[in-house]
C-alpha positions as CSV (number, residue, x, y, z in Angstrom):
1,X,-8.2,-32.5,33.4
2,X,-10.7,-29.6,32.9
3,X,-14.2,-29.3,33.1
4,X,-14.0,-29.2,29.3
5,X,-11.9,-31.7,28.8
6,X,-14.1,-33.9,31.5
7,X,-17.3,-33.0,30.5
8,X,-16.9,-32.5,26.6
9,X,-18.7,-35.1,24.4
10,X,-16.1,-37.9,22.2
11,X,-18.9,-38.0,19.6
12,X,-18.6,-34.7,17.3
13,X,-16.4,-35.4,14.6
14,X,-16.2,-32.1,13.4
15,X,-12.8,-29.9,13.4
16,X,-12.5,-27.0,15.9
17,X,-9.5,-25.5,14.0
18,X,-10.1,-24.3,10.4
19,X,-7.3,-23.1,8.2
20,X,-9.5,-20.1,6.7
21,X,-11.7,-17.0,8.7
22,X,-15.7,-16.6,7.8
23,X,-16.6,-13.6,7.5
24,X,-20.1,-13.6,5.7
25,X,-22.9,-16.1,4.6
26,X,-25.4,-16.4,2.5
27,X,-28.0,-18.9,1.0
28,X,-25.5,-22.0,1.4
29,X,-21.8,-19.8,0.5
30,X,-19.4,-19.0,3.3
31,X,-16.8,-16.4,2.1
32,X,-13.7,-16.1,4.1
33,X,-11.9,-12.8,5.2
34,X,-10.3,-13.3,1.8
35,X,-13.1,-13.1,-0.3
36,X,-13.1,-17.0,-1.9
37,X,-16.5,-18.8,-1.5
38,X,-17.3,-22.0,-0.1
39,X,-20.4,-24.4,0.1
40,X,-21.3,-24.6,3.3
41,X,-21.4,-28.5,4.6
42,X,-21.1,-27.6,8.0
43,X,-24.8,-28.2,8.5
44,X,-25.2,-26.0,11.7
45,X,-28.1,-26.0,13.7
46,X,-29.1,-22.3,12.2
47,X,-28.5,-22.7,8.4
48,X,-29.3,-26.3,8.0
49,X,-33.2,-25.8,7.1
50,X,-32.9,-21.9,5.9
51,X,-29.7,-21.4,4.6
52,X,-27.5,-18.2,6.2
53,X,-29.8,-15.1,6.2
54,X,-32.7,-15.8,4.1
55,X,-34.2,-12.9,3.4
56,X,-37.6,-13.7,4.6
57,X,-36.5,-14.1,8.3
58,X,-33.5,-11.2,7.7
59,X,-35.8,-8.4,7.8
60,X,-38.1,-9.6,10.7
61,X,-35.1,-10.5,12.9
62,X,-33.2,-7.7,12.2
63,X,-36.6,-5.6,13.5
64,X,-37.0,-8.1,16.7
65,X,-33.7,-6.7,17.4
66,X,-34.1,-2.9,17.2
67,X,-37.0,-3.3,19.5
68,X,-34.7,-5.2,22.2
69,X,-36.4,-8.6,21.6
70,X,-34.9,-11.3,23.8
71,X,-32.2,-13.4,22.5
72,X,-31.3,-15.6,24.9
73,X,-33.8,-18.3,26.8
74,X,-33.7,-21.1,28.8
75,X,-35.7,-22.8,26.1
């Protein structure tokens, strides 16, 4: 058995495999690669409270960034 395998939680009962590819999000839409729309359940930790790239953060992040802001943390 792998580490994965081992060590990955039973609990998540969401699907790893999805028949379409995201390519962009807003508000709560997901488009696909195709171009059809769809409401985002997937509640991820990001989008849940905001929505995907709400303009009010958009800008400021997108300027964190260009100044070589850190994105990853221990915390």
């Amino acid at each position: 058995m792998s580490v994965f395998e081992d060590m990955e939680s039973e609990v998540r009962s969401y699907c790893r495999n999805w028949p379409v590819v995201f390519d962009t999000a807003v508000g709560s839409r997901l488009t696909d690669v195709d171009g059809r729309s769809y409401l985002d359940f997937f509640a991820g930790a990001g989008a849940l409270n905001y929505g995907h790239n709400p303009p009010a953060l958009k800008k400021p992040l997108l300027e964190y960034l260009a100044r070589d802001g850190i994105t990853h943390g221990l915390d």
